[in-house]
N, C-alpha and C positions, 0 to 999 in steps of 0.2 A: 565147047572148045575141042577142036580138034587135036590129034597131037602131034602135030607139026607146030603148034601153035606155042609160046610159054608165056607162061599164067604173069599176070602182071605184076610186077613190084611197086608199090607202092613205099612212101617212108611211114604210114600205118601198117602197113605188114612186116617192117622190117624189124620191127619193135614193138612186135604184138610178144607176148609169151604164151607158148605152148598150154601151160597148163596154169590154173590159179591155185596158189598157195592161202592155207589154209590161216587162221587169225593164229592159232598155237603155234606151225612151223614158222611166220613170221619172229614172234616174240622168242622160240626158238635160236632162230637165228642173229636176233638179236643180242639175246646172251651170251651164244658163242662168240661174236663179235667184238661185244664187249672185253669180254676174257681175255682173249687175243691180242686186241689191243692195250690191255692193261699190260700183259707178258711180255710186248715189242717195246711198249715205255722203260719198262723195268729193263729191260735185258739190255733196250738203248744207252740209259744211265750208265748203269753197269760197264758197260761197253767203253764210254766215257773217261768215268773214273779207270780202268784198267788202263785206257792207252795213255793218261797224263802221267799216272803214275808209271810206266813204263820209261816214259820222256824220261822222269826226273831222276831215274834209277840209271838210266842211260848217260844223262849231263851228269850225275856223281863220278861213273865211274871213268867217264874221260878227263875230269878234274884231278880225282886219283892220281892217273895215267900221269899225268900234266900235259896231255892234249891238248886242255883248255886250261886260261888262266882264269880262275874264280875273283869274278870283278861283278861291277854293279849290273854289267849287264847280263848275267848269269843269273843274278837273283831277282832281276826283274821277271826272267823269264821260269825260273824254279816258280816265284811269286803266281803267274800267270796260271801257271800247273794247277799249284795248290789249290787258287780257287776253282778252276775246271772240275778238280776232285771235289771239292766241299758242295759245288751246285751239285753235282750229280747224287751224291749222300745224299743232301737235302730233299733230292728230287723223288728219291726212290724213298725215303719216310714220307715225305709227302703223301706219295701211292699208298704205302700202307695207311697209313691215319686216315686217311677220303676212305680208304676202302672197310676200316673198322669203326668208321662212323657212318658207312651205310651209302655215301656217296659214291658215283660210278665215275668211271673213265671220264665221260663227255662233258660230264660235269665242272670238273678241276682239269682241262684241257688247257684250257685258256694261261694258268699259270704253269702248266709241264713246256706249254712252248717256252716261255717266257726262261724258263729256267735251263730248257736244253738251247736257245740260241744263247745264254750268256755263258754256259759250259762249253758248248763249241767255238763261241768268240774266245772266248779265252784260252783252248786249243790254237787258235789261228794268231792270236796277238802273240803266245808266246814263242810259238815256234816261228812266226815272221822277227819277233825281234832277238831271236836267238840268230838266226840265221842273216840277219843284216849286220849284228855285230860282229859276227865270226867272219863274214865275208866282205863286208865292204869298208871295214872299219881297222 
């Protein structure tokens, strides 16, 4: 090849890797991975519960205020909070008990979703039906 010339791309070159890793930095990397993502679950929950209860410390103190009138559609939506909050608890002992029974992240995945989409739905249901009864109603 001259060089004038450029060397070929192929989509096997494109996606070769430089160097091979070795069986220990895989499994390495693996547990780092793991860890990680056990700390992004946890911290995600976490996350969770802090902004429901946030909500519901918010809806108190416009009640207080008398902002708002404390009717059934308030405690639908406090209702909604609460259990946002209680999955997220639930979710983040969950983490620990998988993890002091020796089980890992990838393992008990399948119910962390399960528990953070019914945490977020219920983020979503309450502040939609908070927010339709203050507004449209």
């Amino acid at each position: 090849m001259t060089s004038l010339q450029q060397p070929q791309v192929t989509e096997q070159t494109l996606f070769e890797v430089p160097h091979k890793q070795s069986e220990a930095s895989v499994e390495a990397h693996k547990t780092q991975n793991e860890t990680l993502a056990t700390e992004l679950h946890f911290e995600l929950l976490k996350q969770y519960a802090w902004l429901s209860s946030a909500v519901c410390g918010g809806l108190i103190v416009l009640i207080q205020m008398q902002v708002i009138k404390a009717g059934t559609d308030v405690y639908v939506s406090l209702m909604c909070f609460g259990i946002s909050i209680l999955c997220a608890i639930f979710g983040q002992d969950h983490i620990v008990d998988s993890l002091i029974k020796g089980k890992g992240i990838y393992e008990i995945a399948k119910t962390l979703s399960r528990i953070r989409f019914i945490s977020m739905m219920s983020i979503g249901i309450g502040a939609g039906y908070l927010n339709a009864s203050l507004f449209l109603f």
